[in-house]
N, CA, C and O atoms as CSV, one atom per row, in Angstrom:
chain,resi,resn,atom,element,x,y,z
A,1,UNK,N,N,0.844,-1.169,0.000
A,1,UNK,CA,C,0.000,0.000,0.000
A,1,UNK,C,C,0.893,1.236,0.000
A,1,UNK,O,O,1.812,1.370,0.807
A,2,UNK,N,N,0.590,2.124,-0.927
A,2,UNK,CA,C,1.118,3.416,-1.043
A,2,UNK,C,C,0.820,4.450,-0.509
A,2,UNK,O,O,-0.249,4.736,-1.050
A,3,UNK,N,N,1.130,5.504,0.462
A,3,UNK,CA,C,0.227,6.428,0.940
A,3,UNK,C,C,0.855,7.869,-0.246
A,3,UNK,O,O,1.872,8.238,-0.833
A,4,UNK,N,N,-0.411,8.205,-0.052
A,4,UNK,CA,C,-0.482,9.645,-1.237
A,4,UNK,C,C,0.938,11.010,-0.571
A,4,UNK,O,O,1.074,11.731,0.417
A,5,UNK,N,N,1.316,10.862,-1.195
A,5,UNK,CA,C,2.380,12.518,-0.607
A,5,UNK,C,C,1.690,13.380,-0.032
A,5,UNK,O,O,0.887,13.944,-0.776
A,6,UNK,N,N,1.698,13.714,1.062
A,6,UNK,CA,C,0.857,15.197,1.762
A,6,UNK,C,C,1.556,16.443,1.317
A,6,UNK,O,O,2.662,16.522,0.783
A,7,UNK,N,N,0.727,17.397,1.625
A,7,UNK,CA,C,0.933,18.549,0.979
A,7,UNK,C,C,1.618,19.308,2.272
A,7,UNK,O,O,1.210,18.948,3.376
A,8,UNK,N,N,2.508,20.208,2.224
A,8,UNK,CA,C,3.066,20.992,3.172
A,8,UNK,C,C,2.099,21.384,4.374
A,8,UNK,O,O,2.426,21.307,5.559
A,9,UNK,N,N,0.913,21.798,3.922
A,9,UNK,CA,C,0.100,22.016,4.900
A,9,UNK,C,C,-0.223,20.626,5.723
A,9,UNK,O,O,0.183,20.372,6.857
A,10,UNK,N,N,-1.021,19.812,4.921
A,10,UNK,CA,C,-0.877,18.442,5.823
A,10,UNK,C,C,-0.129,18.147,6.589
A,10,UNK,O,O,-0.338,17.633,7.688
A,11,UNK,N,N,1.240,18.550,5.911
A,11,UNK,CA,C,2.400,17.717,6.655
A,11,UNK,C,C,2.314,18.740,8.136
A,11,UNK,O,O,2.055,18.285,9.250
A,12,UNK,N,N,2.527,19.833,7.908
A,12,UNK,CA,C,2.387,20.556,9.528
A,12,UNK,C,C,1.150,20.174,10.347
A,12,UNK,O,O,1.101,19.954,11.557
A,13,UNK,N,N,0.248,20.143,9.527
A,13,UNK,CA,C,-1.405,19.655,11.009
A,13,UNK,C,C,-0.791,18.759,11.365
A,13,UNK,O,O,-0.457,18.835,12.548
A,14,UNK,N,N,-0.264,17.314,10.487
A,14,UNK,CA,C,0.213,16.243,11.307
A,14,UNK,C,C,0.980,16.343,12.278
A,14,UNK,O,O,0.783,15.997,13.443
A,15,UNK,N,N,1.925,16.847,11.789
A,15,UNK,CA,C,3.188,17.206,12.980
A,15,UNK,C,C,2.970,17.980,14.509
A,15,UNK,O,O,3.388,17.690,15.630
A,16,UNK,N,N,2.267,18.900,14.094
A,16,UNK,CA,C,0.938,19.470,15.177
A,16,UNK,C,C,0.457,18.618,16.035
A,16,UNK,O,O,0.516,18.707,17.261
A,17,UNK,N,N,-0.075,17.694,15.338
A,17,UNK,CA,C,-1.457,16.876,16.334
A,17,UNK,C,C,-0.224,16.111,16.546
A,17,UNK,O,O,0.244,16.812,17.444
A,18,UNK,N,N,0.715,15.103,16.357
A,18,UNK,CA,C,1.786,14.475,16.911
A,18,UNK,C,C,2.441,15.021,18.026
A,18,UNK,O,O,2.651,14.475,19.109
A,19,UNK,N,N,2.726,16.083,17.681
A,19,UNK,CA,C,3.429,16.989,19.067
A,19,UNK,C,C,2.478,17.139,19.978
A,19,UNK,O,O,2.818,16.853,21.127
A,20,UNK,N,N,1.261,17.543,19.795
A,20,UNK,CA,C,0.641,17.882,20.734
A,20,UNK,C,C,0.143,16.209,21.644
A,20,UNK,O,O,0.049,16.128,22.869
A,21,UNK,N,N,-0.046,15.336,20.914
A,21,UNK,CA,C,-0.339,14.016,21.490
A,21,UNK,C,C,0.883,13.684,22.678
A,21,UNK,O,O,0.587,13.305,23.811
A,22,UNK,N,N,2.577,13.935,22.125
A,22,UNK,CA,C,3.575,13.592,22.716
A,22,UNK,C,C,3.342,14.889,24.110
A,22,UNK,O,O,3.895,14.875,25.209
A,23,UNK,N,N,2.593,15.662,23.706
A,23,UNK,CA,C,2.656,16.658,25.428
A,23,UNK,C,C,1.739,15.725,26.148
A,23,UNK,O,O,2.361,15.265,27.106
A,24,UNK,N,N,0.697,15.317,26.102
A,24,UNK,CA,C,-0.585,15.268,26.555
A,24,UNK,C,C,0.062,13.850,27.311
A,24,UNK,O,O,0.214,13.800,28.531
A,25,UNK,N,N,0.409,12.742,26.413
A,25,UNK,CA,C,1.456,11.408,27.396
A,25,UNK,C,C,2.511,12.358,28.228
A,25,UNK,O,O,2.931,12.037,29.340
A,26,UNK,N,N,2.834,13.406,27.639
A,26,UNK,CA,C,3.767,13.396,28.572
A,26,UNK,C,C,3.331,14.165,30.133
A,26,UNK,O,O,3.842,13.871,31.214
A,27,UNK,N,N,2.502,14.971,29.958
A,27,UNK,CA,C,2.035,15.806,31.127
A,27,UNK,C,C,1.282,14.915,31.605
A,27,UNK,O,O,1.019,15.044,32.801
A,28,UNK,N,N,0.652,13.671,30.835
A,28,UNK,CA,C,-0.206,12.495,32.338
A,28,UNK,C,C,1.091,11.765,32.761
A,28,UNK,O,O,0.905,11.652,33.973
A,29,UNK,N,N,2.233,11.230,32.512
A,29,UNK,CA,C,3.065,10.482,32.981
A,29,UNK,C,C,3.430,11.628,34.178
A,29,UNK,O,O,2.941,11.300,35.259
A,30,UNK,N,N,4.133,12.811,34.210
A,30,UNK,CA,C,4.369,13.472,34.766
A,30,UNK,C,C,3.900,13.523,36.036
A,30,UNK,O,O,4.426,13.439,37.146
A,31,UNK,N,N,2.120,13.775,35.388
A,31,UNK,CA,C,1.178,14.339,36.970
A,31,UNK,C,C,1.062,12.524,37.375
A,31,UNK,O,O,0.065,12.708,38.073
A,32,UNK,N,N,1.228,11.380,37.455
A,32,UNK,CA,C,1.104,10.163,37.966
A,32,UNK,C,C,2.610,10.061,38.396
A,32,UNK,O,O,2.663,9.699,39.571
A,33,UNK,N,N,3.903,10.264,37.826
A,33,UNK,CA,C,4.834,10.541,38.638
A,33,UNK,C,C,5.004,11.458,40.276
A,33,UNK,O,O,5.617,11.041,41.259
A,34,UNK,N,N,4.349,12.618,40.168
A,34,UNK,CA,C,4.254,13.740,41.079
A,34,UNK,C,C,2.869,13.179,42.473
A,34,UNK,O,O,2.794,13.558,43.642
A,35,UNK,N,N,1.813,12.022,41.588
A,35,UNK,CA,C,0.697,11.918,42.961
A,35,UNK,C,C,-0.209,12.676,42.397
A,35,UNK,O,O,-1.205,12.577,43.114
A,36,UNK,N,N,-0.449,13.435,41.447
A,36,UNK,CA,C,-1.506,14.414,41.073
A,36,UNK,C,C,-2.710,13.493,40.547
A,36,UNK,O,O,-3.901,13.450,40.857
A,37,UNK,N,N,-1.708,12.566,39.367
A,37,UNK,CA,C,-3.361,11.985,39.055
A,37,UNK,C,C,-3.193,10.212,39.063
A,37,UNK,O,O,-2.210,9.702,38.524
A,38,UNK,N,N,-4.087,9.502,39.623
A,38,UNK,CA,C,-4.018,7.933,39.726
A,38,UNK,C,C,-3.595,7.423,38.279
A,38,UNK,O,O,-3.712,7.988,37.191
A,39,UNK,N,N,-3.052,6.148,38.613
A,39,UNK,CA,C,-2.839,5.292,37.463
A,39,UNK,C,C,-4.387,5.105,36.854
A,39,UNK,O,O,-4.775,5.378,35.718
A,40,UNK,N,N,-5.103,4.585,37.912
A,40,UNK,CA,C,-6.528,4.472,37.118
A,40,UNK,C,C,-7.421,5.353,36.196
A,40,UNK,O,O,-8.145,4.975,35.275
A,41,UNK,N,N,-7.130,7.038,36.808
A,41,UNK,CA,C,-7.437,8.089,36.085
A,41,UNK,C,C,-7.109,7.711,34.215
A,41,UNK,O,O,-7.715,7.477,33.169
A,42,UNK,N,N,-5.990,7.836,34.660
A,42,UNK,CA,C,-5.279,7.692,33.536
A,42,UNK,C,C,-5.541,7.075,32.472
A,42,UNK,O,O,-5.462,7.481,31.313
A,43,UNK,N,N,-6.013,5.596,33.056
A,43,UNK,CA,C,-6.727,4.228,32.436
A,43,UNK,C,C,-7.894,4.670,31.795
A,43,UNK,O,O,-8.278,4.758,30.628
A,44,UNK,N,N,-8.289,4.893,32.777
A,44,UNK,CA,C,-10.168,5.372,32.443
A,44,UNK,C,C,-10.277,6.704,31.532
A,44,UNK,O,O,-11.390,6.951,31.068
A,45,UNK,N,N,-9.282,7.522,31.260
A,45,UNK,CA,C,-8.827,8.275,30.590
A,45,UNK,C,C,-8.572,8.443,28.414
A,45,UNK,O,O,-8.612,9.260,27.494
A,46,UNK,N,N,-8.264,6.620,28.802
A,46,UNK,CA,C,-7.799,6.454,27.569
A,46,UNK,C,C,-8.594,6.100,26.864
A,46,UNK,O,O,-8.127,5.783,25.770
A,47,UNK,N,N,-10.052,5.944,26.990
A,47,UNK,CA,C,-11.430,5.577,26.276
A,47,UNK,C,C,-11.690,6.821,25.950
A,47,UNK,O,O,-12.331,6.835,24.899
A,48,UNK,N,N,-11.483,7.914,26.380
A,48,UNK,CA,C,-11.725,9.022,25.752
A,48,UNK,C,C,-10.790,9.948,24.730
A,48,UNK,O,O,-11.156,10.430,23.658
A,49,UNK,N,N,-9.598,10.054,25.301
A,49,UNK,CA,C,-8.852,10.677,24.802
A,49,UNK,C,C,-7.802,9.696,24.135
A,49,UNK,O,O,-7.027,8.897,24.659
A,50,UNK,N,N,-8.120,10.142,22.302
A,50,UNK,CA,C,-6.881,9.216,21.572
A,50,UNK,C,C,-5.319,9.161,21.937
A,50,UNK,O,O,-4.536,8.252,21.663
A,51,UNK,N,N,-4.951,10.858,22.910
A,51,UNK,CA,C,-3.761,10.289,22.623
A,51,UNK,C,C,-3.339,9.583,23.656
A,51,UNK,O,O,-2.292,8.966,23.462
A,52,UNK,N,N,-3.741,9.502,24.497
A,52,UNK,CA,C,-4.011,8.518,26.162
A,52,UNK,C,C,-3.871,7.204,25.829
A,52,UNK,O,O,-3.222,6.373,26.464
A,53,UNK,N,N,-4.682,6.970,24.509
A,53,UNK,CA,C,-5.096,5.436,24.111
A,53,UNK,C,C,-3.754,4.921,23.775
A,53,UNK,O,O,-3.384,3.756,23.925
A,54,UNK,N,N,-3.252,5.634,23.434
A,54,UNK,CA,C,-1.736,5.192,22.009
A,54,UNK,C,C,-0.697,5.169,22.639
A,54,UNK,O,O,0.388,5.005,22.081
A,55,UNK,N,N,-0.868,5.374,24.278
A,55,UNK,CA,C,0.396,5.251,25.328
A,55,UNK,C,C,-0.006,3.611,25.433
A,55,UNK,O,O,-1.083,3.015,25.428
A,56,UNK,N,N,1.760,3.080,25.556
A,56,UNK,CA,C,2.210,1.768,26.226
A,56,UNK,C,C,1.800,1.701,27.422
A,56,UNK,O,O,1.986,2.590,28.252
A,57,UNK,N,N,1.403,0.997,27.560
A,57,UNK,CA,C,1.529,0.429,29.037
A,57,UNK,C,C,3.103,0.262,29.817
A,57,UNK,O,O,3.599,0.673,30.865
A,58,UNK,N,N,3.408,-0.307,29.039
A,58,UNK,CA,C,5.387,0.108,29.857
A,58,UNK,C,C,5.693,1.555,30.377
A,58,UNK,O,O,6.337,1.909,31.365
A,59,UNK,N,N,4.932,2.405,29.261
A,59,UNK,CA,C,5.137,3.704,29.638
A,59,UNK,C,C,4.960,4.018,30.883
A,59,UNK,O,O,5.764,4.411,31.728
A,60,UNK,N,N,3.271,3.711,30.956
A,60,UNK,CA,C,2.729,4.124,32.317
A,60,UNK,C,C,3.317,3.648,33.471
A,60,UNK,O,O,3.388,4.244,34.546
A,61,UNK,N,N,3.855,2.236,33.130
A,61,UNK,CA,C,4.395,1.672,34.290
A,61,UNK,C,C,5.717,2.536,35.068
A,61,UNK,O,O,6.024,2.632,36.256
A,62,UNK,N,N,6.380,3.147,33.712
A,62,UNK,CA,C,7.485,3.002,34.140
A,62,UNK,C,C,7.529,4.751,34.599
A,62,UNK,O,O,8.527,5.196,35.165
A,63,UNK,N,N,6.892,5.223,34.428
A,63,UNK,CA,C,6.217,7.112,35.249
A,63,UNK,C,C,6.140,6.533,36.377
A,63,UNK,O,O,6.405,7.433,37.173
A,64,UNK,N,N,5.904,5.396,37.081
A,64,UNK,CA,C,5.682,5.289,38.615
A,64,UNK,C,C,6.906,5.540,39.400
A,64,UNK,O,O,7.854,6.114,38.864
A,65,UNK,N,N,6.953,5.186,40.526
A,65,UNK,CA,C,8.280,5.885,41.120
A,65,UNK,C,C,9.032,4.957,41.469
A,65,UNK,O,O,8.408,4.334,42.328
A,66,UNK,N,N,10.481,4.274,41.233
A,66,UNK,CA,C,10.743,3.062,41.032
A,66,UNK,C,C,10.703,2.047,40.586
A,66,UNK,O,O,11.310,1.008,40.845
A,67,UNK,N,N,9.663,2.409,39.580
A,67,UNK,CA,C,9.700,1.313,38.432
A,67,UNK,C,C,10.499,1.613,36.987
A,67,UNK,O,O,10.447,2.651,36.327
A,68,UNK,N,N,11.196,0.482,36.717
A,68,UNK,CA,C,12.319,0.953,35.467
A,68,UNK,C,C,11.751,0.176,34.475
A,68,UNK,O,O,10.567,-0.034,34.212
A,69,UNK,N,N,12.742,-0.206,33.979
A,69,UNK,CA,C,11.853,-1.211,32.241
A,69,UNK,C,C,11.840,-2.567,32.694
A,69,UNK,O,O,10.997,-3.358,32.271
A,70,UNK,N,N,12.747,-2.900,33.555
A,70,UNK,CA,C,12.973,-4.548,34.291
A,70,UNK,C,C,11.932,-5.054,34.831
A,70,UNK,O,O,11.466,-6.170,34.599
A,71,UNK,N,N,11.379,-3.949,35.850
A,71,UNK,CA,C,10.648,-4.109,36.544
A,71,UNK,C,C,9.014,-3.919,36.043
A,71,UNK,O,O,8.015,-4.513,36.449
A,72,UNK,N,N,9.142,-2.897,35.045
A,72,UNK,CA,C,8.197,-2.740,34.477
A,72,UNK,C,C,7.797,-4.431,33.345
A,72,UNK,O,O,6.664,-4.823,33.065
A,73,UNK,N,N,8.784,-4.928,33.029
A,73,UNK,CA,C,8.236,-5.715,32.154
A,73,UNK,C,C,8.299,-6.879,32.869
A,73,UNK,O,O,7.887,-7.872,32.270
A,74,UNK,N,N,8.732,-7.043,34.074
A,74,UNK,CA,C,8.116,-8.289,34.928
A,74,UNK,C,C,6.900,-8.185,35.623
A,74,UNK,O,O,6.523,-9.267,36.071
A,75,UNK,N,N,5.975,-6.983,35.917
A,75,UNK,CA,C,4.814,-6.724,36.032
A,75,UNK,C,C,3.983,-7.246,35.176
A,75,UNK,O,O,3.034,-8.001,35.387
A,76,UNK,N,N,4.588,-6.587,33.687
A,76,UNK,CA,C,3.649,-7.163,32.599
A,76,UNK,C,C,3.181,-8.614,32.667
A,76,UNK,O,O,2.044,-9.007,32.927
A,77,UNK,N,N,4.358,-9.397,32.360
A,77,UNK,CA,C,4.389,-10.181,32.550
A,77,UNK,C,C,3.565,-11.215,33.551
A,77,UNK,O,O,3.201,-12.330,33.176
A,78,UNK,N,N,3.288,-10.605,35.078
A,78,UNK,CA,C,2.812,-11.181,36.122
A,78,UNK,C,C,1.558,-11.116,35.840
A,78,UNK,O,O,0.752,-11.883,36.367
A,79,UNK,N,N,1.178,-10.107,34.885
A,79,UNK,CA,C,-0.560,-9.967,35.236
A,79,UNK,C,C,-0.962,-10.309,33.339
A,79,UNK,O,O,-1.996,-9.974,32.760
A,80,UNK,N,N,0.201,-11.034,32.757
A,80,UNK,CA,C,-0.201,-11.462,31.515
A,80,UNK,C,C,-0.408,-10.550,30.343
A,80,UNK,O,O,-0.821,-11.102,29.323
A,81,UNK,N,N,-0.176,-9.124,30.292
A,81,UNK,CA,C,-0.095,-8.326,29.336
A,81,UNK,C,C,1.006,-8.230,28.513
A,81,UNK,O,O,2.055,-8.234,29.157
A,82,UNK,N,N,1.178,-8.124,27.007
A,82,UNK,CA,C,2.110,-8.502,26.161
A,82,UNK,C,C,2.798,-6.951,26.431
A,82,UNK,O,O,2.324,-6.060,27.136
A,83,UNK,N,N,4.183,-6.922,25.570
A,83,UNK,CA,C,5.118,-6.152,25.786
A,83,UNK,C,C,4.213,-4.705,24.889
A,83,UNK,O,O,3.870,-3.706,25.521
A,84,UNK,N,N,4.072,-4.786,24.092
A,84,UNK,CA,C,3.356,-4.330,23.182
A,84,UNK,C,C,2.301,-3.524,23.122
A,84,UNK,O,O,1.790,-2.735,22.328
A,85,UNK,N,N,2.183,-3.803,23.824
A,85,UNK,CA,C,0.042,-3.676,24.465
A,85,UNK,C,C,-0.104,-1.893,24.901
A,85,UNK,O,O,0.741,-1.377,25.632
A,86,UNK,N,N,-1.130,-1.199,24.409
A,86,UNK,CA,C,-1.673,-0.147,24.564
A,86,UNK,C,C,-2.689,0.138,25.421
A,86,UNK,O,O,-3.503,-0.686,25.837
A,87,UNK,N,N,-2.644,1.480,25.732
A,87,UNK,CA,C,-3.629,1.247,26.878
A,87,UNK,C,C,-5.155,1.256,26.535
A,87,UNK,O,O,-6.016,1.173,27.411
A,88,UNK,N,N,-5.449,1.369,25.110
A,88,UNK,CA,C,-6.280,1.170,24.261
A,88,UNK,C,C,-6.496,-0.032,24.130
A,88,UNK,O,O,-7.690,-0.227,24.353
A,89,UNK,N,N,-5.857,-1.162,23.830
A,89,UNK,CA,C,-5.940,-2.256,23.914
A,89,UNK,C,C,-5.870,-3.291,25.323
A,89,UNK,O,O,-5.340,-4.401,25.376
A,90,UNK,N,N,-6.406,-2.733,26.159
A,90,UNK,CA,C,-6.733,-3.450,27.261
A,90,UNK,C,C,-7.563,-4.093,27.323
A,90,UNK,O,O,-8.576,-3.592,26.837
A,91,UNK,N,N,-7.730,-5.466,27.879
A,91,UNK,CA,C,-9.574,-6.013,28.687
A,91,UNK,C,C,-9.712,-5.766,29.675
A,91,UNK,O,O,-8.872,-5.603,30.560
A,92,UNK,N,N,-10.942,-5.684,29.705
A,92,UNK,CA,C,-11.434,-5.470,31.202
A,92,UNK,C,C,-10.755,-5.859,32.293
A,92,UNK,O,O,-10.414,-4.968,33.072
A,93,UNK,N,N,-10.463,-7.020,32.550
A,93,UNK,CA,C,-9.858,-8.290,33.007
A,93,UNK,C,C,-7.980,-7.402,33.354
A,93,UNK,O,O,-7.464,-7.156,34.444
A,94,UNK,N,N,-7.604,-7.226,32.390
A,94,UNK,CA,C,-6.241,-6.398,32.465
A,94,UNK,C,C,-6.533,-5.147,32.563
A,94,UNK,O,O,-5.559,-4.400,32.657
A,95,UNK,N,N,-7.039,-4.913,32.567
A,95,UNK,CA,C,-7.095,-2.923,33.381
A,95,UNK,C,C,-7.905,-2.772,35.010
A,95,UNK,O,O,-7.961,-1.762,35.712
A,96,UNK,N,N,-8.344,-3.825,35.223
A,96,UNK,CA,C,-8.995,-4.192,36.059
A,96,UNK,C,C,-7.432,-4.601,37.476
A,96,UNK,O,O,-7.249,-4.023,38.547
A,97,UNK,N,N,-6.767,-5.537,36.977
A,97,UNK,CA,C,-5.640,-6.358,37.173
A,97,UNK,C,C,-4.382,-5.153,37.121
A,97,UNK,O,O,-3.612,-5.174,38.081
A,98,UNK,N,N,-4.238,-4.539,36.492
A,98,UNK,CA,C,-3.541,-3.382,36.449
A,98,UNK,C,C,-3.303,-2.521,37.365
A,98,UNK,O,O,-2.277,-2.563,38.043
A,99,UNK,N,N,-4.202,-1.650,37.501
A,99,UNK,CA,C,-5.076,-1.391,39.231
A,99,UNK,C,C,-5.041,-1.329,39.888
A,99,UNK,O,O,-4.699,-0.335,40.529
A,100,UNK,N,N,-5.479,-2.693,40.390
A,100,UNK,CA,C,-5.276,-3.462,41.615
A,100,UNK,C,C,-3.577,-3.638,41.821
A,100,UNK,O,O,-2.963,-3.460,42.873
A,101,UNK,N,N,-3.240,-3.879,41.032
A,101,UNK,CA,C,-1.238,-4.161,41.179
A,101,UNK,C,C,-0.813,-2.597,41.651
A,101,UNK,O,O,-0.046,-2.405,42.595
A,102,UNK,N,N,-1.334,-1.660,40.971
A,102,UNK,CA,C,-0.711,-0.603,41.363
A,102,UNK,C,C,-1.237,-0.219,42.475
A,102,UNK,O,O,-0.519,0.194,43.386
A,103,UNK,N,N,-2.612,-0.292,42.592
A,103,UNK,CA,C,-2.933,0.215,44.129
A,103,UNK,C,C,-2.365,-0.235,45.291
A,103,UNK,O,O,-2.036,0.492,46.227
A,104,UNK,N,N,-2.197,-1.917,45.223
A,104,UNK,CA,C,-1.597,-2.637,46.577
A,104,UNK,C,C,-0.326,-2.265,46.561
A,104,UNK,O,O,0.098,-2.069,47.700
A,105,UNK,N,N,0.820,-2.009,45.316
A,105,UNK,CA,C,2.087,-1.355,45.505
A,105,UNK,C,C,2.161,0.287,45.344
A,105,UNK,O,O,3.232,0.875,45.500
C-alpha cells in the first residue's frame, strides 16, 4: 500500500497533532509521577482521549516511582499483558488487574 504525498500544509497539522499528542502522554506520565493523578485516572482516561489510548503500558508503568523497564516488564508479565500492548488495547480483566497491582504497591 502506497500512501499519497501530503501537501506541506498536511504535513504541519500532522506534525501538530503528533506533538501535541507527545505533550498530553507526557504531562499524564508526569502528573502520575508527582501523585496528582491515579494510574486508574489515567486508564479510564484512555477511552476518551486518543492520545491517552496510544500510550504503552510500559510507559505508564514506568512514570511510577521506582519502576524501570525490568521491573516494568516483569509486572507485565505477572498480570499477563504482552510487551506491546496499549492502553487502548486493554480487557477489562487487564485494566482491572492493572489497578489493583498498582494500588496494593
Amino acid at each position: 500500500m502506497v500512501l499519497r504525498p501530503l501537501s506541506a500544509s498536511e504535513r504541519t497539522d500532522a506534525l501538530n497533532k503528533a506533538a501535541a499528542a507527545r505533550a498530553t502522554r507526557a504531562a499524564a506520565k508526569e502528573s502520575l509521577k508527582n501523585g496528582a493523578r491515579s494510574a486508574a485516572d489515567i486508564i479510564n482516561s484512555a477511552v476518551e482521549d486518543e492520545a491517552m489510548a496510544r500510550m504503552k503500558v510500559s510507559e505508564l508503568l514506568e512514570a511510577l516511582p521506582g519502576v524501570g523497564k525490568v521491573r516494568a516488564a516483569a509486572i507485565m508479565k505477572q498480570l499477563g499483558i504482552a510487551a506491546s500492548r496499549r492502553l487502548r488495547g486493554l480487557g477489562v480483566h487487564q485494566r482491572r488487574a492493572l489497578v489493583d497491582f498498582i494500588d496494593e504497591n
